[in-house]
Each structure stands twice: as structure tokens, then as C-alpha cells.
N, C-alpha and C positions, 0 to 999 in steps of 0.2 A: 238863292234857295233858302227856305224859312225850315228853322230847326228847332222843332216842337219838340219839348221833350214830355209831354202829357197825351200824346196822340195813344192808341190802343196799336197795337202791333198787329195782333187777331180780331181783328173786328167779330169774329162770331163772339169772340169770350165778353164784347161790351159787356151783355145783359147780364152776367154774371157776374162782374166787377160792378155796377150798377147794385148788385142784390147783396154781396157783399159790403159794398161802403154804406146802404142802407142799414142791415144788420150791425157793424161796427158803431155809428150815432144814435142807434138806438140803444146798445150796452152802455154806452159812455152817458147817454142821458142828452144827446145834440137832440134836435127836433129838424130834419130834412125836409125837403118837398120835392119832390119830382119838377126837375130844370133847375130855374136858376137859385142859387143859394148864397148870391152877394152881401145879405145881411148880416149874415154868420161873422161873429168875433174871430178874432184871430188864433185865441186860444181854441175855440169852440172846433174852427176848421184841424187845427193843428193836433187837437186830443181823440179826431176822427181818422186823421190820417197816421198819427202814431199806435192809435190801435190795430189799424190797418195792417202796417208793416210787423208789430207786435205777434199777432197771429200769426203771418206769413213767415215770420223766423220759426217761433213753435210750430208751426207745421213741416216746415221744411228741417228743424233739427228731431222730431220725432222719425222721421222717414230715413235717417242716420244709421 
């Protein structure tokens, strides 16, 4: 049994986690593209997925 831990739990919420991780590389200054985005530096991915989570704290300690 293969144990993903990047799969989507709610598939309805993909498109919105989609429009999300777009909005966040766009604050940070990443340049995305719809599919695949293996060219992306390591910093570049890691400063999109840290804003990511960044929000999702301040969202979740506002509602406190």
C-alpha cells in the first residue's frame, strides 16, 4: 500500500488549494504555470510552500 502524503484528502477542495498555491507565488514573486513546475529552484518552491503554511497559521490563530 503506497503512502502519499501530498494526495488531497477532499478532492472537491483541489481547485481551491490550486488557486491558493497560485496566489501565494505570486506574493512571493515565484512565476508558476498550470501543471508541471519541475524547473522551479528549491528555494523558489520552498518560499511558496512556506508562505503557504504562513497564511494558514494566521488564518487559523485569527479565528482563536
Amino acid at each position: 500500500m503506497s503512502n502519499r502524503s501530498n494526495r488531497v484528502l477532499v478532492p472537491e477542495a483541489k481547485e481551491g488549494l490550486n488557486k491558493f498555491k497560485m496566489e501565494s507565488a505570486n506574493e512571493v514573486g515565484v512565476n508558476l504555470k498550470q501543471g508541471y513546475n519541475g524547473d522551479l529552484t528549491s528555494r523558489e518552491a520552498g518560499s511558496v510552500g512556506g508562505n503557504m503554511v504562513k497564511k494558514m497559521v494566521e488564518a487559523y490563530e485569527k479565528g482563536l
